[in-house]
C-alpha positions in Angstrom: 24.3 -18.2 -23.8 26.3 -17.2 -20.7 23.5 -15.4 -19.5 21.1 -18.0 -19.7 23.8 -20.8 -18.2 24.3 -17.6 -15.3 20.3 -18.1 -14.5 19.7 -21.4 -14.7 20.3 -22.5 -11.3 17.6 -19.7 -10.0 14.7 -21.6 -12.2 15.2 -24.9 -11.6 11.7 -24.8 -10.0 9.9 -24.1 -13.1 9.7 -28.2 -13.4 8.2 -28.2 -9.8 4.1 -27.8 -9.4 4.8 -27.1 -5.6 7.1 -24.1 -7.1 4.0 -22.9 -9.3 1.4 -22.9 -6.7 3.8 -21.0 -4.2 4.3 -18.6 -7.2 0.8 -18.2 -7.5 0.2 -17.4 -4.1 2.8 -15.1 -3.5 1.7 -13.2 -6.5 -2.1 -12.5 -4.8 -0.9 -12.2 -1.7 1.8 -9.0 -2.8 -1.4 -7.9 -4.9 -3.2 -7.7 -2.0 -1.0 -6.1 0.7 0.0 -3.7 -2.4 -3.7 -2.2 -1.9 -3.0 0.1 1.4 -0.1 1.4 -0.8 -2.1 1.6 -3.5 -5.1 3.8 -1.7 -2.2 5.8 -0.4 -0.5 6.3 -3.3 -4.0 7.6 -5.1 -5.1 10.1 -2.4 -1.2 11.7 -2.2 -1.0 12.3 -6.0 -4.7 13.2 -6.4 -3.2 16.9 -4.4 -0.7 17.7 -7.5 -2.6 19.5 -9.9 -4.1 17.3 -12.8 -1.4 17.5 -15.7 1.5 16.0 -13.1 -0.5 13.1 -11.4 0.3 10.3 -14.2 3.6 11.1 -13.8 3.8 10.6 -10.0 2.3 7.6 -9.9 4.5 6.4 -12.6 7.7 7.8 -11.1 6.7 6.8 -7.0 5.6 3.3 -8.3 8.7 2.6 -10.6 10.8 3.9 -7.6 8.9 1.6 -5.0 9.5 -1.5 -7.6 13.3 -0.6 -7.8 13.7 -0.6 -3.9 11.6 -3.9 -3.5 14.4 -5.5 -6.0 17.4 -3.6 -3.6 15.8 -5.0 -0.8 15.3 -8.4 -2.3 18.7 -8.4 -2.8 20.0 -7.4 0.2 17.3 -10.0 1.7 19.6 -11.6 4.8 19.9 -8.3 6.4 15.9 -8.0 5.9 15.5 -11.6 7.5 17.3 -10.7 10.5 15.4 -7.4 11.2 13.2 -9.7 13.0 15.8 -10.6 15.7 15.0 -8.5 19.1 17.0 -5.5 19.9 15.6 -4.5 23.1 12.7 -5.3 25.4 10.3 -2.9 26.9 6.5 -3.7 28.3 7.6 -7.5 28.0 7.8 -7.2 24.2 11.1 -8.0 22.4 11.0 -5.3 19.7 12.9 -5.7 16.3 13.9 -3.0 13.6 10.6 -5.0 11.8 8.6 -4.0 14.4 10.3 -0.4 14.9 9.8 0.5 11.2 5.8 -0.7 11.6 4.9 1.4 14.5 6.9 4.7 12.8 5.0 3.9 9.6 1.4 3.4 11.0 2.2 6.3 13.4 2.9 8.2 9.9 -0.2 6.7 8.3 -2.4 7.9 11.1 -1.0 11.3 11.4 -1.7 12.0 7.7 -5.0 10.0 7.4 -6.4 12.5 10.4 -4.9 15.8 9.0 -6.7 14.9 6.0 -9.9 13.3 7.5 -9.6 17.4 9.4 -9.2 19.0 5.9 -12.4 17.1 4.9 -14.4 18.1 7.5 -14.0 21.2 7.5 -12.2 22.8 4.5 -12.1 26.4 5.3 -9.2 25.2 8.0 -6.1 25.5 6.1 -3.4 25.2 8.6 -4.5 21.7 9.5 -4.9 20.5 5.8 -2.8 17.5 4.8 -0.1 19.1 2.3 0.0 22.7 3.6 -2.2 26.0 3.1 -1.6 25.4 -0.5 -3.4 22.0 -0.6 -1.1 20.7 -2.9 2.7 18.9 -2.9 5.8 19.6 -5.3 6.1 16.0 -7.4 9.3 15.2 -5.4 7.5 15.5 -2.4 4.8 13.3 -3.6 7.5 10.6 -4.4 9.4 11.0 -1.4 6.2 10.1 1.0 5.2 7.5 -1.6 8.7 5.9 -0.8 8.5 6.5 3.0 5.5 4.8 3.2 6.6 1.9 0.2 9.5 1.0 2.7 7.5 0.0 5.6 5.2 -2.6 3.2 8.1 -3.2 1.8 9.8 -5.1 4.3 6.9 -6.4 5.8 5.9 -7.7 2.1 9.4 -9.4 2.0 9.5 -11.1 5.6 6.4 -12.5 4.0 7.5 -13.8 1.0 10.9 -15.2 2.6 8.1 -16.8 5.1 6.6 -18.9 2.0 9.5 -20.0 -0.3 13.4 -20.2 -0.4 13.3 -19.4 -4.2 14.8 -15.8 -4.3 13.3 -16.0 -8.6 10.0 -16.5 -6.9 10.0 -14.0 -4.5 11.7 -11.5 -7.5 9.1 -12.7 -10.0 5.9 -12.0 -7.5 7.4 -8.8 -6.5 7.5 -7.4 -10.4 4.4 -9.0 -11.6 2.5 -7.5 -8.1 4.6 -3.7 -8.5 3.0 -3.9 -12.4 -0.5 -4.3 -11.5 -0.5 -1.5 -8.8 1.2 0.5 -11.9 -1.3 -0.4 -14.4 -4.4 0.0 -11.7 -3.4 3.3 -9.7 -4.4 5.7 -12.1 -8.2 3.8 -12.4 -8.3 4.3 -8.6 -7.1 7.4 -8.3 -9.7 8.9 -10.4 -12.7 7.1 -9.4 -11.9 8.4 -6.0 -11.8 12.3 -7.3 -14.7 11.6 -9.1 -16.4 10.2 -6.1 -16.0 12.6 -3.0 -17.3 10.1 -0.3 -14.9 7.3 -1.6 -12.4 9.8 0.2 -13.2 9.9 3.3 -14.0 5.9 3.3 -10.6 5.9 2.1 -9.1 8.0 4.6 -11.2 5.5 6.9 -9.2 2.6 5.8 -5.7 4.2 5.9 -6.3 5.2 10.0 -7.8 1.4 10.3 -4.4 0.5 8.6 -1.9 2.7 10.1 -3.2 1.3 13.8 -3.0 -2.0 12.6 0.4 -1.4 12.1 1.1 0.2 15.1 -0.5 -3.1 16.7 1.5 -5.6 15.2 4.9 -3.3 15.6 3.9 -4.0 19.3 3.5 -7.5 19.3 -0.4 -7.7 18.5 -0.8 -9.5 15.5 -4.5 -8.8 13.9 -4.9 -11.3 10.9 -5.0 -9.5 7.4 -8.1 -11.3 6.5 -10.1 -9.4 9.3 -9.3 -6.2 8.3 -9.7 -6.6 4.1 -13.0 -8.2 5.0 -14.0 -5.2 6.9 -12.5 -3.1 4.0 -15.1 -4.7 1.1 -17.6 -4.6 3.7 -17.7 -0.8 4.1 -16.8 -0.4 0.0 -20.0 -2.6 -0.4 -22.0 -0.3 1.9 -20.6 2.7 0.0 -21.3 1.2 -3.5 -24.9 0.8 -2.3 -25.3 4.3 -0.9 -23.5 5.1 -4.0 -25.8 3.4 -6.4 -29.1 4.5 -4.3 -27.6 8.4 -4.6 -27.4 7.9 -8.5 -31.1 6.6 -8.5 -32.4 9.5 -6.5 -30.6 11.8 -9.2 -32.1 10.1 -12.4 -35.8 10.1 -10.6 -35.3 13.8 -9.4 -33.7 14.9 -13.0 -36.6 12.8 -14.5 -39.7 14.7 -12.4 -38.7 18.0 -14.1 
């Protein structure tokens, strides 16, 4: 009963439409900045071998949802990472835009490493995760959190940017952490079991990590730009992918 009298005041907006639709909203929108995580997330734990990759994506996820909630807590120190600390090039930059450039310059450098790999394989030193090509599960979890606290903050500064309700923004945070749970292992194997979604995903991770390293610098691309470019491209590759499967069946079915 004390518990319930101790929440109260934080859902006093479940009588308020407005409340809802902002609820709503926030949920989609964390859904859908969770999806460069989430393409991260797949290609990092599709290097463990087979029998530890459920497990990664279940530890790094749960991890990434429990410093979401820190953060959310800890949400007026997040607000004002957004206040100037120095200027330079006639750009004011903030810790906010300090932690995007680090993180796209991180997403970049990895995404090209691996795009290197890819092309050609026989090149070890270059490869992504070292001349073994694969990662120890901490180290898998620790670069799932590296990355997870640059979209973190940037998720948050977001959803403080669209309501006051601190249940809201801790509501949209768990219910968008629990689909990226429940939809990373379905990613993650379609793209093992689909070569050329790699590199299109590697694609997207460079277009992201620059687009980061843009907006850390005051240039602000609208997200809407570049997930339209991202189902364009996944369209193309879902044709070519379709039209290779066709070619199979009619070559299979001549002999």
């Amino acid at each position: 009963m004390q518990l319930i009298e101790f929440l109260a005041p934080y859902f006093h907006f479940v009588s308020d439409p407005t409340a809802w639709v902002a609820l709503l909203t926030l949920v989609v929108l964390e859904i859908v900045l969770g999806i460069d995580n989430l393409i991260f997330i797949s290609i990092l734990t599709n290097k463990l071998p087979e029998a530890q990759r459920p497990r990664a994506r279940r530890l790094g996820i749960s991890a990434a949802l429990i410093m979401r909630l820190v953060l959310l807590a800890t949400i007026s120190i997040i607000v004002q990472l957004t206040t100037p600390v120095f200027t330079a090039f006639g750009h004011g930059f903030s810790w906010r835009d300090l932690i995007l450039i680090a993180g796209g310059l991180f997403l970049v450098w990895k995404a090209t490493k691996e795009i290197h790999h890819t092309v050609d394989p026989d090149d070890h030193r270059d490869s992504m995760m070292g001349e073994t090509l694969q990662i120890s599960l901490a180290g898998a979890i620790f670069q799932i959190l590296l990355l997870d606290l640059v979209f973190s903050i940037d998720s948050i500064i977001t959803a403080v940017g669209m309501t006051d309700e601190i249940a809201i923004m801790y509501i949209a945070v768990i219910v968008a952490v629990t689909v990226m749970m429940l939809a990373a292992g379905p990613l993650a194997n379609f793209i093992a079991k689909n070569p050329s979604i790699v590199m299109l995903a590697l694609g997207f991770l460079l277009m992201i990590g620059m687009t980061l390293i843009a907006d850390g610098m005051g240039y602000h691309v609208p997200k809407g730009y570049i997930y339209a470019a991202m189902g364009f491209s996944a369209l193309v590759e879902g044709l070519n992918m379709l039209a290779r499967r066709r070619r199979k069946a009619k070559s299979g079915g001549g002999h």
